[in-house]
VOTITOR-677024 format. One record per residue: x, y, z of N, C-alpha, C in turn; residue in one letter. Coordinates in steps of 0.1 Angstrom, whole numbers. Example, Ala and Ser with C-alpha at 12.3 -4.5 7.8 and 13.67 -1.06 7.14 Angstrom:
# residues 2
n.X n.Y n.Z ca.X ca.Y ca.Z c.X c.Y c.Z residu
132 -57 78 123 -45 78 132 -33 78 a
128 -22 71 137 -11 71 129 0 79 s
This chain:
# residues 68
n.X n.Y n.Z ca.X ca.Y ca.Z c.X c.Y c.Z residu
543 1179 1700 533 1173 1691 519 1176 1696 x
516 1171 1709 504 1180 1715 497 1196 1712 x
508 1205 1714 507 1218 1708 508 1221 1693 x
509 1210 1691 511 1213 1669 496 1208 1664 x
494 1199 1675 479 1190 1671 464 1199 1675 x
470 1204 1689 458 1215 1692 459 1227 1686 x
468 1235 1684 470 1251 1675 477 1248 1668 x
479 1239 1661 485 1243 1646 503 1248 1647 x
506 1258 1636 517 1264 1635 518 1276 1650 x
509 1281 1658 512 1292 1664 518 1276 1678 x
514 1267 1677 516 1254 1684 527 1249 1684 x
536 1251 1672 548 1251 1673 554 1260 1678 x
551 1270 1671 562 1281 1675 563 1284 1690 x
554 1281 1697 551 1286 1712 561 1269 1716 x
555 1258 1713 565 1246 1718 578 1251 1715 x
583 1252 1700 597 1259 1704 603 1269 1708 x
597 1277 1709 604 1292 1721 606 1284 1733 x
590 1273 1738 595 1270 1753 604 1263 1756 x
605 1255 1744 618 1244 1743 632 1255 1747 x
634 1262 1736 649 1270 1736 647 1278 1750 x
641 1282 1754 640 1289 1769 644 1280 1779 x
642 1268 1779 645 1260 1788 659 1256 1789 x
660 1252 1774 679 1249 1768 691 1262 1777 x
682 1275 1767 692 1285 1777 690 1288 1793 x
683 1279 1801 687 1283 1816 689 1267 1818 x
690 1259 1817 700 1246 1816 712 1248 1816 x
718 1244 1830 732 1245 1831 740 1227 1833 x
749 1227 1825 755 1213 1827 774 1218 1833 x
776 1206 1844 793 1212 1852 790 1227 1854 x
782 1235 1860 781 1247 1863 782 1258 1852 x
783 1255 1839 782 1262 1828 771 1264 1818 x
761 1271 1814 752 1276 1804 753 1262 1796 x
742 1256 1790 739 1244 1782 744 1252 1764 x
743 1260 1766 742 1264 1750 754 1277 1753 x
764 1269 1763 776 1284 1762 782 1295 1755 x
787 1287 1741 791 1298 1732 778 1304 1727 x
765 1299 1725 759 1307 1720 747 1319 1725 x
744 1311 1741 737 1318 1750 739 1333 1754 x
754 1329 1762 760 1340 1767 766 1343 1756 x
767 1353 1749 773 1353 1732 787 1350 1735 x
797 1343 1733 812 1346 1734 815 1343 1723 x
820 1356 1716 828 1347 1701 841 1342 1701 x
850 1339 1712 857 1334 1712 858 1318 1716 x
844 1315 1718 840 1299 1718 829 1294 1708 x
831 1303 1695 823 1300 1686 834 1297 1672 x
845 1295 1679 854 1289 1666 852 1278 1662 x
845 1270 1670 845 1255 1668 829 1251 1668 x
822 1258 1669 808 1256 1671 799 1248 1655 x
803 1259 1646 794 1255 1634 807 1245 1620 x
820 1255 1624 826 1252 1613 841 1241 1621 x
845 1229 1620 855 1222 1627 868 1228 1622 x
876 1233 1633 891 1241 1629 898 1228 1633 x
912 1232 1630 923 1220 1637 923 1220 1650 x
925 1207 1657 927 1209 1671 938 1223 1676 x
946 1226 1667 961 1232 1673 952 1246 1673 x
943 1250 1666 936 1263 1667 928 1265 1677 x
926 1254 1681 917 1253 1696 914 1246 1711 x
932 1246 1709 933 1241 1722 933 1251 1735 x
925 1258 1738 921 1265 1744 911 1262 1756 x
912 1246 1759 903 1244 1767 901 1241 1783 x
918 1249 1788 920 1248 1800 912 1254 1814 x
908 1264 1810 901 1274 1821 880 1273 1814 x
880 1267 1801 861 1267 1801 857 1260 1813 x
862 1247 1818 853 1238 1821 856 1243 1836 x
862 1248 1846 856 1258 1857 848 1259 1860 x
841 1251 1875 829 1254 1877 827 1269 1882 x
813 1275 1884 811 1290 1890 812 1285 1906 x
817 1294 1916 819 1292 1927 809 1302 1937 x
């Protein structure tokens, strides 16, 4: 709000790049904050925008793995 109040629109756009910049090097349990979509994987983007059946995506034994 600061940056929208002092520059306007180029105020946003600059607060939101810095915002999503920060989202993608945010890691939560040792994994990328924005996983499926940072590190592109499309095979963890089944469930991201559109809700499948659980039985299509039970696949969630080896994500949560921290990095070592």
């Amino acid at each position: 709000m600061v940056a929208a109040s002092i520059f306007g629109y180029i105020g946003i756009s600059f607060g939101l790049t810095i915002l999503f910049v920060h989202l993608c090097k945010l890691e939560s349990f040792g994994k990328p904050y924005l996983t499926p979509l940072s590190p592109l994987q499309f095979s963890g983007l089944k469930d991201t925008f559109l809700r499948f059946p659980i039985w299509s995506i039970r696949k969630f034994k080896g994500r949560l793995n921290a990095k070592k």
